[in-house]
N, C-alpha and C positions, 0 to 999 in steps of 0.2 A: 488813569493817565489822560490829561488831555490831548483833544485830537494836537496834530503836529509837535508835541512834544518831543523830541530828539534827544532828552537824554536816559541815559541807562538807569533803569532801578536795579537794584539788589537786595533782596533780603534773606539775609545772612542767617544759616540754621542755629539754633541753639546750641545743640551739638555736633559739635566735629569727629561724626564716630568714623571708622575704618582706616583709621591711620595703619594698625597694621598690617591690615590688608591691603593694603594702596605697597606698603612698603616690599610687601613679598612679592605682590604684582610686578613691580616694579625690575626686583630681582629678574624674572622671568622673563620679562620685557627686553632687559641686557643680554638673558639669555640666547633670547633669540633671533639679537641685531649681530652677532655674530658666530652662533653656534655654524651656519652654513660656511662660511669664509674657512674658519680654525675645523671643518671637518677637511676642506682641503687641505690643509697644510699638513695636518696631522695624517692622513693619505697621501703623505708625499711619496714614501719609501715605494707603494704600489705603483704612482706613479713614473717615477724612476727605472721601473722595472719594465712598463711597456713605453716608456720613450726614453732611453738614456743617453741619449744624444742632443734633447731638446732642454736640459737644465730646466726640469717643471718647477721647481719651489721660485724661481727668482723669476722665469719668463710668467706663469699663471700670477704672478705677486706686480708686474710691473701690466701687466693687464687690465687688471681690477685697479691702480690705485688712478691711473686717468679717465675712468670712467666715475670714481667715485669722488676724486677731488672737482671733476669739471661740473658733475651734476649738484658738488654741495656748492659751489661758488653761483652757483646759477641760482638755486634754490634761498642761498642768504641773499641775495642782490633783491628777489622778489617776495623776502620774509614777511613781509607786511600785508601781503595779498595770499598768501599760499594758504590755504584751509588745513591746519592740522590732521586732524580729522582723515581727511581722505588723501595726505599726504602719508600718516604713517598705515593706514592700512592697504596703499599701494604698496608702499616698501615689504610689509610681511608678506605680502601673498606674491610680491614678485621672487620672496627670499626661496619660499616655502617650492611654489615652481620651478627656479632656477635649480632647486638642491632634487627636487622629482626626475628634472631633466639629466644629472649626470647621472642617475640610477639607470636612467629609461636607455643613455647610450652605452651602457657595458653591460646593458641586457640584450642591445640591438645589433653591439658588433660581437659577443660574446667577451669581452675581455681583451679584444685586439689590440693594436698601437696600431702607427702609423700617422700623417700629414694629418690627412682626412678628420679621424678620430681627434684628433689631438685640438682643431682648429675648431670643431665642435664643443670641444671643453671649452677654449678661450671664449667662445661667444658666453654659456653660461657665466662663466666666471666674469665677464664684461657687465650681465646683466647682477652678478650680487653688488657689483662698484656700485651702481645706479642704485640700488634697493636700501645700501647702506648709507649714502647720501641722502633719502629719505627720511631713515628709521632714526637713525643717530642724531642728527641735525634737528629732526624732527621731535625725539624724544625731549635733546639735551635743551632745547628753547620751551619744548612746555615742561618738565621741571624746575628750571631755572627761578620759577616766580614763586615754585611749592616749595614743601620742606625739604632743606637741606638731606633729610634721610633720606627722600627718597632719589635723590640727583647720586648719592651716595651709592643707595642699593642697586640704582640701576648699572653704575660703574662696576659694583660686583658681580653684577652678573655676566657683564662685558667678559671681565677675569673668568665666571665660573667658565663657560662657554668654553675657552680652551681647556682648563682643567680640566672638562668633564668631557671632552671631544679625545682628549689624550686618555685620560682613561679608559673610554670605550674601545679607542683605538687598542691599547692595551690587551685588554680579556677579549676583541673579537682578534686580535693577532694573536693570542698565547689558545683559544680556542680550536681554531682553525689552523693551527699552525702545520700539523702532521697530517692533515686530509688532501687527497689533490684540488688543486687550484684552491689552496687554503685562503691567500690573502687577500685574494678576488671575491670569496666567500665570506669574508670579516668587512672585506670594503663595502660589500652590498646593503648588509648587514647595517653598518654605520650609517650609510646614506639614509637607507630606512627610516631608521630613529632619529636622526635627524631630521626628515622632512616633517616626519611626527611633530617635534616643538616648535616647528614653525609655526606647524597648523594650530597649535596652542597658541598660539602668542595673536593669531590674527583674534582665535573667538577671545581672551584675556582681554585685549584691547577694546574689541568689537562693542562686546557685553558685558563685560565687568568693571572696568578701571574706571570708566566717564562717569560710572553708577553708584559709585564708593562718596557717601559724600563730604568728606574733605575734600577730595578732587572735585567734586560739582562746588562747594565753598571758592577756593582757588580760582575756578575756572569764572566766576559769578566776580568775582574779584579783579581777575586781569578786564573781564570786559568793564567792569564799571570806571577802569581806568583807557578805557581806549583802544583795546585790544579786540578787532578784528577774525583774528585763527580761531576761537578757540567756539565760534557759533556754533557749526553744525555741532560739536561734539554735548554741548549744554542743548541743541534741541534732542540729539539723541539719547539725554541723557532726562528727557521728559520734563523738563523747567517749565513748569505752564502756573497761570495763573488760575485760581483757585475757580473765579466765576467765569471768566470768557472762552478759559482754554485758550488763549493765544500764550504765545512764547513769552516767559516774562521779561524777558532781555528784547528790547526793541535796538539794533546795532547800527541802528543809521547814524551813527554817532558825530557830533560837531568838529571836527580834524583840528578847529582854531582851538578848541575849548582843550584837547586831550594834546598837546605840543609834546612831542618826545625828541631826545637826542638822535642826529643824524647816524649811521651806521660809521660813518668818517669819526664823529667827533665820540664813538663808543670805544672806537678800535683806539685813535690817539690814547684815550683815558685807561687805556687796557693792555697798552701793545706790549709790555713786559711779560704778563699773564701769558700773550697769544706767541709770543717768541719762547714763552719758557716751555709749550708744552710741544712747540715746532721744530725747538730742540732736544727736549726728550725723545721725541718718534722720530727723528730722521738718526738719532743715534741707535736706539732701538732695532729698526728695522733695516739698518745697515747691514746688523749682524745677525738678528732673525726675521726670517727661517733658514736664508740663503746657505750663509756662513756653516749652519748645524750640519747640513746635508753634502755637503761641497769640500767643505778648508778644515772639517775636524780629523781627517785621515782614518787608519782603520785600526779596532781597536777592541779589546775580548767579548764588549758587546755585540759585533758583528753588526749581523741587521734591525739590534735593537736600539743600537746606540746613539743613532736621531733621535728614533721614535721616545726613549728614554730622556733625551736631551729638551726636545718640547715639553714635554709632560713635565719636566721640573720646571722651566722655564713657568710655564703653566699656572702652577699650584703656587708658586712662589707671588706671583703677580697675583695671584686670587687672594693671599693669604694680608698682603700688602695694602689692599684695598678697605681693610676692616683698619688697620693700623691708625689712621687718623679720626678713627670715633671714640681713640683715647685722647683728649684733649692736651693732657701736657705735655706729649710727643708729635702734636698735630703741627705741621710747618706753616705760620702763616705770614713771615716777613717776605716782602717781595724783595726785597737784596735776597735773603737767603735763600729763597726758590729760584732765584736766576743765577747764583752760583752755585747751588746744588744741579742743575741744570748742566751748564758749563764741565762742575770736573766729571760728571760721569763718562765726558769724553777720556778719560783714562782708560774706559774699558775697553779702547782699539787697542793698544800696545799690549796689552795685557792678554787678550785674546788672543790678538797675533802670537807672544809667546808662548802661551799657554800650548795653542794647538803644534806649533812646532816643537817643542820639545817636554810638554806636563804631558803627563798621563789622564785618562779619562777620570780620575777621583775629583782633580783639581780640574778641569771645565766642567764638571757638574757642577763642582761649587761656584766657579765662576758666572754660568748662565744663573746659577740660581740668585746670585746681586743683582744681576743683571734683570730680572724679572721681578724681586724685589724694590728695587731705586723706581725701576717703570709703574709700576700699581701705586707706591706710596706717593709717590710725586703726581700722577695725574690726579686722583683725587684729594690731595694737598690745592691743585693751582683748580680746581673745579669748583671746588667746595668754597672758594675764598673769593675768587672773579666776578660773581654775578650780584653780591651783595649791593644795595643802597642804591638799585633802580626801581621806576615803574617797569612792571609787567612787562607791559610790550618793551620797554628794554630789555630787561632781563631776558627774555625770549630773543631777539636781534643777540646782544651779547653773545648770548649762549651758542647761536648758529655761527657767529664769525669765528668764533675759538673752532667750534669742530673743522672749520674749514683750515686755520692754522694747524692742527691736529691732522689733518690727511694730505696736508701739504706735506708734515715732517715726514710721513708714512710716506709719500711718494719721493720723497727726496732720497729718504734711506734707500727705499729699496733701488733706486739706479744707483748711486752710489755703493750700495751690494756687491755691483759687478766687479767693483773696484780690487777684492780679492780674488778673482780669478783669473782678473786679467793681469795682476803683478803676479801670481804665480805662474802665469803663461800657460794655463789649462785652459783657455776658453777656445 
């Protein structure tokens, strides 16, 4: 390269091996942008138990989702300058912390309740908002430009995440059930392993994923087009030239030469996408977790009858996410993803009835559409959005939709309240 030369070389490997491994990576990575969040929720019922007076599944939900919408709106606004790289490995290690932390306080007050205790969780839980604004935003912008699988698989693991938070929940509740302070015992327990996959997901990320090289192909790719983010992770990912050892990526790159669409004129080209999925999560989260724990009444499952009602919820949404890697069933009309959007508002009325006068067979079945429609629809409008940009669009894209996606998440969850205050229990 000659001296002053400014633009980016690339030489592209022959082989693109570790697709599969990028894709399982990937999984793991979903896993652990919110195994910490769904171990809360899924310890509701514990919680419940030492504050029931302070509605934990809808106060700990309306905590997290403005800490986590304001830090992603922040982080898309400066998408362009924010390093990947040490954006998402902030988010894991603060996930991995924050989930250390609710262990370390019901080992410090014993299991207690109380103001004190309780305003200590919300900090944590303040601090998974922020971690997930990272991890998420940050993911779903550097897949955006890679394969379709793996923007895919990471979604599945978002899904697995509860599925498999619910099921631990499960066998540490039916374990400990008959021991004293059994469910203090399973919660512990839970948290444990859970901080466990955090700690997975930083070294996955750390040392493995930047190293797979498809991902180093990709990542060689966005910058030859412009892209900024994606430096540190190709220096730590050893890009060096054969005889100087310097970085082969020189990123001082010409801004006149690499022109990308404004963040304004991505969203105009997108806004059906960003409304479709702002409307799937603010329906959504209307009605979970709040609704499960609060407005379903009581019922032969007693105290397993949330925990029951997540975990299908759960499984349903995990199972929905694989659904569109069947192609002739994959949704990709934008009329028909914005009124598949639209009528899932039917499952208010239907809820409402259900819990007032169905029995528990008919809202399993219910939560379970309802978990169903949310999996196949988000990665229906994911999978289809990010198509037929550069890179560093594709990455911009990608963050402005998550930010639509935790808006809908925070709209639901205050609108949550909405049933308890027409039943006049709040």
């Amino acid at each position: 390269m000659e001296k002053g030369d400014s633009s980016v070389v690339v030489s592209s490997p022959t082989r693109l091996e570790g697709k599969f491994k990028a894709i399982v990576v990937c999984w793991f990575l979903g896993l652990g942008s919110l195994v910490s969040w769904n171990s809360m929720l899924t310890i509701g019922d514990y919680y419940y138990e030492l504050f029931p007076h302070y509605h934990p599944s809808r106060v700990l939900t309306l905590v997290y989702q403005p800490f986590a919408l304001g830090t992603m709106a922040i982080l898309a606004y400066h998408e362009a300058k924010v390093d990947t790289r040490k954006r998402n490995l902030f988010g894991y290690i603060l996930f991995c912390l924050s989930t250390f932390g609710l262990l370390v306080i019901d080992l410090a007050t014993s299991g207690k309740g109380g103001i004190g205790n309780y305003i200590g969780i919300c900090v944590f839980v303040a601090a998974f908002g922020v971690a997930d604004a990272h991890v998420q935003g940050g993911m779903v912008g550097d897949l955006a430009f890679m394969c379709p699988e793996f923007m895919q698989s990471f979604f599945a693991g978002l899904a697995a995440s509860g599925a498999l938070t619910s099921g631990m929940r499960l066998i540490t509740k039916a374990a400990f059930d008959k021991t004293d302070h059994g469910d203090r015992k399973g919660v512990m327990l839970f948290l444990a392993i859970s901080t466990f996959f955090e700690f997975m997901c930083i070294f996955l990320y750390a040392f493995v994923f930047g190293k797979l090289p498809i991902v180093k192909h990709f990542r060689k790719k966005a910058a030859s087009e412009g892209s900024k983010t994606v430096s540190a992770d190709l220096a730590a990912a050893g890009i060096q030239t054969a005889d100087s050892g310097t970085l082969l990526l020189i990123l001082q790159v010409d801004d006149a030469k690499y022109e990308r669409l404004s963040n304004k004129q991505l969203l105009f080209q997108n806004i059906d996408y960003a409304l479709d999925l702002y409307l799937i999560y603010v329906l959504t989260l209307s009605i979970f977790p709040g609704f499960l724990y609060e407005n379903t009444g009581t019922h032969h499952l007693g105290s397993w009858y949330a925990v029951v009602l997540i975990a299908m919820y759960n499984v349903w949404d995990l199972i929905a996410r694989y659904i569109p890697l069947i192609e002739c069933i994959r949704l990709e009309s934008r009329k028909g993803l914005m009124i598949a959007s639209l009528v899932r508002f039917l499952f208010i009325p239907c809820f409402y009835f259900t819990a007032k006068y169905g029995d528990q067979g008919w809202m399993i079945m219910l939560i379970s559409f309802l978990g169903l429609t949310n999996g196949y629809l988000t990665v229906c409008v994911l999978s289809v959005a990010p198509k037929g940009y550069k890179a560093p669009e594709q990455n911009a894209l990608g963050n402005l939709l998550v930010v639509f996606l935790l808006a809908g998440i925070f709209s639901g969850v205050s609108l949550g309240w909405l049933w308890i205050i027409g039943n006049g229990t709040f």
